[in-house]
C-alpha positions in Angstrom: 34.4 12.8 20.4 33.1 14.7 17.3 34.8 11.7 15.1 33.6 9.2 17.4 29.7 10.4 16.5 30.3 10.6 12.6 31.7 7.2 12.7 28.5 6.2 14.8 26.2 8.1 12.3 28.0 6.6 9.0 27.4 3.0 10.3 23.9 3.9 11.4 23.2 4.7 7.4 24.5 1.7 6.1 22.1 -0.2 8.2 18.7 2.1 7.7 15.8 0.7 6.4 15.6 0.0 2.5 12.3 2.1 1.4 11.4 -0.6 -1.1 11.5 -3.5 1.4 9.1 -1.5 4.2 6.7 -0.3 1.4 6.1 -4.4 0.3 5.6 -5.0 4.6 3.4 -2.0 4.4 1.4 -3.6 1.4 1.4 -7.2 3.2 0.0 -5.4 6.3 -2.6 -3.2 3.7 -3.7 -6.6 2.5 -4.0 -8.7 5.7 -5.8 -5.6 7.2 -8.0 -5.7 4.2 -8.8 -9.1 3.7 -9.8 -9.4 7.8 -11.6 -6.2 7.2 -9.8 -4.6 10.2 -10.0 -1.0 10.2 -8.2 -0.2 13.2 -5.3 -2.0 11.6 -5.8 -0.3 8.5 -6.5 3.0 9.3 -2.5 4.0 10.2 -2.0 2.8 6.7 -4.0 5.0 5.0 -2.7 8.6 4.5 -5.7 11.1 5.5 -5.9 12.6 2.1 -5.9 9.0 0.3 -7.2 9.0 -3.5 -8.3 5.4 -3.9 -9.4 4.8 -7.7 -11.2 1.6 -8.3 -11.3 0.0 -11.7 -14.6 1.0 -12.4 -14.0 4.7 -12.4 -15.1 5.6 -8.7 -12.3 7.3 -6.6 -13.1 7.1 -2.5 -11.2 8.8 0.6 -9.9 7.3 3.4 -12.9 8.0 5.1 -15.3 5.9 2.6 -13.0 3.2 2.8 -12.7 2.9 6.6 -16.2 3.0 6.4 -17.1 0.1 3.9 -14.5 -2.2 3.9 -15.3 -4.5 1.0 -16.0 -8.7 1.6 -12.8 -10.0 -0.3 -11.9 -14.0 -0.7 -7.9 -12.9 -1.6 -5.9 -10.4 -2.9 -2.4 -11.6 -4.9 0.0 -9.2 -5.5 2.5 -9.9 -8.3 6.2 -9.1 -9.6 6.1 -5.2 -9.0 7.9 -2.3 -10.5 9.1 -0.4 -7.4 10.3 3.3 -7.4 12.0 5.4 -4.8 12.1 9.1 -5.0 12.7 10.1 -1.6 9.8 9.6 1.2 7.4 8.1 -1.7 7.1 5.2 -3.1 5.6 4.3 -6.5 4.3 0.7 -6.8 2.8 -0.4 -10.2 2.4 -4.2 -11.0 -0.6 -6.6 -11.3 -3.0 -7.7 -8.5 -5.6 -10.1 -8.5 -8.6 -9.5 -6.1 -11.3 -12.3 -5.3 -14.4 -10.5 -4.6 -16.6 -12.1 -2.3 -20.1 -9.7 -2.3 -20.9 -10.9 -5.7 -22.4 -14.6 -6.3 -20.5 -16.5 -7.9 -17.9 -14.5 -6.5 -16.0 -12.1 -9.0 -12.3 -12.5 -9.7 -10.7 -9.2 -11.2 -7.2 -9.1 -12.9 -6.0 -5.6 -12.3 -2.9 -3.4 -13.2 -2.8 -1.4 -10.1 -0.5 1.5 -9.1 -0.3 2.4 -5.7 1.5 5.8 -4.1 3.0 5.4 -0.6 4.2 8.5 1.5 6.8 8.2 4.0 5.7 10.6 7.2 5.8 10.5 10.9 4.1 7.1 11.8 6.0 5.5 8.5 4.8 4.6 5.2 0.8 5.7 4.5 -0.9 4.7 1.1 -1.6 8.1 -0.3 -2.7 7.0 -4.0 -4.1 4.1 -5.8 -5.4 3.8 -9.3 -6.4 0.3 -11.0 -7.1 -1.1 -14.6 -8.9 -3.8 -15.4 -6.5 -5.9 -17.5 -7.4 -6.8 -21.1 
């Protein structure tokens, strides 16, 4: 019985999720949560101590940005560098970000890095911090 369960448990890790490819699902979901300016879909995503830096030097909670989701036109994540240590994630590439509340709206070309933990109710966006690029 006992080798029956380690055989079970052996082919059970070779099909368990790759880290990299939920983190870029939980970034899709981030974005389309985002972009609809759906809270309740993006509130699981958001880890409750969240450090969100924008490119302009503010840094917001979880709680600000649940509150005052922001009117965006589309958000286009490119070729990321993806790291795994463990149950977090680091995510550093560029992202572009069409910002609707401004008129003409206001595209912004952005380095971004973003920290994902992995806890309980899966991977939560615990960290981002953006450059504008040059």
């Amino acid at each position: 019985m006992m080798k029956w369960l380690l055989v079970v448990a052996s082919a059970a890790s070779l099909f368990a999720a790759d880290p990299k490819t939920d983190v870029m699902a939980a970034m899709e979901s981030w974005k389309q949560a985002v972009l609809k300016k759906d809270a309740t879909a993006l509130e699981p995503l958001l880890h409750p101590d969240l450090l969100y830096s924008h490119s302009d030097g503010r840094t917001e909670t979880k709680a600000d940005i649940l509150k005052s989701l922001p009117d965006l036109g589309s958000i286009k994540i490119g070729e990321s560098a993806v790291r795994v240590f463990g149950n977090v994630v680091l995510v550093k590439g560029p992202m572009e970000i069409v910002n609707n509340a401004t008129t003409p709206p206001t595209k912004l070309n952005l380095y971004v890095l973003q920290v994902w933990v992995k806890g309980a109710t899966g991977w939560q966006l615990a960290g981002r911090h953006s450059n504008r690029m040059p």
